[in-house]
Residue, then its C-alpha position, 0 to 999 in steps of 0.5 A: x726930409x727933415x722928419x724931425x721937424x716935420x714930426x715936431x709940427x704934427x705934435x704942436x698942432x695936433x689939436x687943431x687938425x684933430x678939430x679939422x679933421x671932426x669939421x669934415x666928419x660933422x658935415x654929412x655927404x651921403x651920395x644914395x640920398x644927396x644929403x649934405x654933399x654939395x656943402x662938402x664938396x666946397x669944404x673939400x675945396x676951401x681946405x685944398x685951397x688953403x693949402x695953396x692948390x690950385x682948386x676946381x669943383x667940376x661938374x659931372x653930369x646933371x645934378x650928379x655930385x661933381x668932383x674936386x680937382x686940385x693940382x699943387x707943387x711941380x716938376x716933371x715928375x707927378x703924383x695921382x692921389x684919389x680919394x671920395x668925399x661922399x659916405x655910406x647912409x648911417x642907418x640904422x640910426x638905432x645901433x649908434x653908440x653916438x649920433x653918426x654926424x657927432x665925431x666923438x672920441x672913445x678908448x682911442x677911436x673917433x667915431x663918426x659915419x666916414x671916420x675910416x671910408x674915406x674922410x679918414x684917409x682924406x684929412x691924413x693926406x692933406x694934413x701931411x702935405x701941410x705939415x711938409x710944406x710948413x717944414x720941409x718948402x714946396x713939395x718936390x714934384x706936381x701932385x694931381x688930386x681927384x675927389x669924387x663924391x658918388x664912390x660910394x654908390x658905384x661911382x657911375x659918372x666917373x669914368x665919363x669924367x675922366x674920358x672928358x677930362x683925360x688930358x688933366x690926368x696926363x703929363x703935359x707931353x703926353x705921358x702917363x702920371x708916375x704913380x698913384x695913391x688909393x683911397x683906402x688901405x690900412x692893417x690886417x688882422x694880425x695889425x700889420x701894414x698892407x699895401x694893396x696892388x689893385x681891386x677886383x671888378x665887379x658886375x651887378x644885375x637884377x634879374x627880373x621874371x613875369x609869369x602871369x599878369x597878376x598874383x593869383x590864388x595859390x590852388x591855380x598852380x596846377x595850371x599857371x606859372x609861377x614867377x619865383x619858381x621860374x627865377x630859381x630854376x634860372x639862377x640854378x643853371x648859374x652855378x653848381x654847389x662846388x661853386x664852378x660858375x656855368x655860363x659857357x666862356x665865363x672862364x675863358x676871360x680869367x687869365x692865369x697868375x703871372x709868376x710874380x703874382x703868385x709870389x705875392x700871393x703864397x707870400x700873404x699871410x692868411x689866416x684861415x682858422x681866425x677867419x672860420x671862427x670870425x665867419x661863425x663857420x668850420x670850413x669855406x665852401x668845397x672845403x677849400x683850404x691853404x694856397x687854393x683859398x687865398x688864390x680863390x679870394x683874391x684872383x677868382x671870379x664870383x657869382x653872389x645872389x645878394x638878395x631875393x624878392x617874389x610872393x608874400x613874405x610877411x608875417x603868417x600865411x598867404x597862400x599866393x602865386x606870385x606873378x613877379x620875382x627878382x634877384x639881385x646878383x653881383x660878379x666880383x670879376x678878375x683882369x679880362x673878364x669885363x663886366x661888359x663881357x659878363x652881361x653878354x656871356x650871361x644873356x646868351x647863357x640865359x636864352x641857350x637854357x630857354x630863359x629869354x624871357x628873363x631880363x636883365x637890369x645891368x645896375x653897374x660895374x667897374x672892371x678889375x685894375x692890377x697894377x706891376x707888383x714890383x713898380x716904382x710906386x710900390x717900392x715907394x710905397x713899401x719903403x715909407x712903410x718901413x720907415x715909419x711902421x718899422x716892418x715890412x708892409x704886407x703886400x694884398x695883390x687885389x682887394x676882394x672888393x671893387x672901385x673905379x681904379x681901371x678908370x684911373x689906371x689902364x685907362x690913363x696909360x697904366x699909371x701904377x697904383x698902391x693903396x695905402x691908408x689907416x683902417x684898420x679890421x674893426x673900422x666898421x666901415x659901411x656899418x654903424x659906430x664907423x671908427x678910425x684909431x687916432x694912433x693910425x691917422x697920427x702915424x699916418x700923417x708920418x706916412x705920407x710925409x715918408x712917402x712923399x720923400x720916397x716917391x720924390x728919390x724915385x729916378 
């Protein structure tokens, strides 16, 4: 790789591509609303087309947002690269410092709804590749570009598409794709490089419960039943204030650390002052601390009442029996326990305790995805960072958080997968004033280019 000219061509354009990459910000895609999305879509498309790729805007189901599929470059061996064009919605509206449709430009930061999740990391990729084929030729391997546009609300069509369209994402003979690269990614606290490994899967339930045909007057609780007392004597056989989840089998399903896994783990850096302090708290729950906390965050499943609904909660008194209440829970769930697994382990739980009357909404999921932490993709992926950051990059074994990789791992012959990108801890990602580091998109564009050329030296 010829990186001098290659970092030359970033330079001498830098201007125009910065303009590029506002293009994509000023155009709205909020998958909750439909807003916009169908216009990004095609824009994704006219910029992936112009960079020589082969491009298609393929339906998913119905009206559902489709996704852009482009394919570019040969060779036997291939790169999947995932990334999603739709965004959060940008309300509250009123916490803007500038309107979230507005790429704006302050101390260094670009701000604009999608700065960082995902359009960021969107345009450094395809600005890289057009600086490699303007200054290096015809990239040395066959790239596979998957760009959806539900992600943000649960990706829910996607993993439909990929059954039927499973052969796309196969070599022609059959083989699994060589690597993959994820969509997000970026530094920690401490402003070091991470590469991230894989995501915990997640399963989200509503738990609803009638108790009586309509809300009543308060003084007829001696004798009828109350809803939202009923919900909360159910949620409290879930879970136990040492935080030990207790539907039966639940931990059955979570395997044990491989020995390279825990290596990984003790190797992370976590620093668990700075992040009480940040949290506004003096300890974690159960006074967990050191090695258990990180193993906790990072490969132990979780049981999250995310909100509560029932009665009268607005301003002073009404004395109300509710007939209703709901709660809305999610699983963040490690490898082998699905999110099909935890819907069937929680009914049963539910009925053994006498709750059959509680029903439950499943509202999505995806299952976790790891990939081998010592795969070629993420020797590839570490190299590049050493490169171009001139550190040792740190290595995150899952992300606390969710998203559709099993669809694009396992499920397609356990193609590796690293997430690597440029977001940094005060991106504000799915909050207002969403922001991304010009210094990072620049140097992350150098990125891509190292890893390109280090992917490609892979035998």
């Amino acid at each position: 790789m010829d990186v001098q000219a290659f970092d030359a061509y970033l330079l001498a354009h830098r201007e125009r591509l910065l303009e590029d990459f506002k293009d994509f910000l000023r155009q709205p895609s909020v998958a909750a609303t439909g807003q916009g999305i169908a216009e990004m879509a095609a824009l994704v498309a006219r910029r992936l087309t112009a960079l020589g790729a082969k491009v298609q805007i393929v339906p998913t189901e119905g009206d559902a947002p489709p996704v852009v599929w482009a394919e570019l470059g040969e060779g036997d061996k291939e790169l999947l690269i995932y990334n999603h064009y739709d965004v959060q919605p940008p309300e509250p509206l009123e916490l803007w410092e500038s309107p979230p449709f507005e790429p704006t430009i302050r101390d260094g930061r670009i701000y604009a709804r999608g700065a960082s999740d995902d359009k960021g990391e969107l345009v450094t990729r395809i600005h890289a590749i057009e600086a490699w084929l303007a200054t290096q030729g015809k990239l040395p391997f066959k790239i596979k570009w998957l760009i959806e546009g539900e992600e943000e609300i649960g990706s829910p069509h996607l993993h439909a598409w990929v059954e039927r369209h499973k052969a796309w994402l196969s070599k022609p003979d059959g083989r699994p794709i060589d690597g993959c690269l994820w969509e997000f990614g970026g530094f920690d606290e401490k402003g070091r490089f991470t590469l991230t490994m894989g995501v915990k899967g997640i399963c989200y339930v509503e738990l609803r419960v009638r108790g009586v045909s309509h809300d009543l007057h308060s003084s007829n609780a001696a004798l009828a039943p109350n809803a939202a007392w009923r919900l909360v004597w159910a949620l409290n056989t879930i879970k136990d204030a040492d935080e030990r989840i207790l539907i039966e089998g639940f931990y059955d399903h979570v395997r044990e650390l491989t020995p390279a896994e825990e290596a990984v783990l003790r190797a992370m850096p976590f620093e668990e002052e700075e992040i009480k302090a940040k949290w506004g708290i003096q300890a974690f729950v159960t006074g967990v601390s050191g090695f258990d906390a990180v193993k906790r965050l990072f490969f132990a499943p979780t049981a999250t009442i995310c909100g509560l609904s029932s009665g009268w909660q607005g301003t002073g008194v009404k004395t109300v029996l509710p007939a209703v209440a709901s709660a809305k829970l999610d699983f963040r769930l490690v490898p082998n326990l699905t999110p099909e697994i935890v819907l069937d382990l929680l009914r049963k739980h539910l009925d053994r305790h006498g709750f059959a009357d509680v029903e439950i909404h499943f509202l999505g999921g995806y299952r976790a995805e790891i990939c081998d932490v010592d795969s070629p993709m993420v020797i590839a992926a570490e190299r590049a960072a050493q490169r171009v950051y001139g550190q040792q990059p740190v290595k995150v074994l899952l992300s606390p958080g969710s998203g559709p990789m099993y669809s694009l791992s396992s499920f397609i012959g356990g193609v590796p997968v690293v997430a690597a990108g440029i977001a940094h801890p005060d991106s504000r990602a799915h909050s207002p004033n969403e922001n991304a580091i010009l210094q990072n998109y620049y140097d992350g564009m150098r990125y891509i280019g190292a890893l390109i050329d280090e992917f490609a030296r892979l035998s």
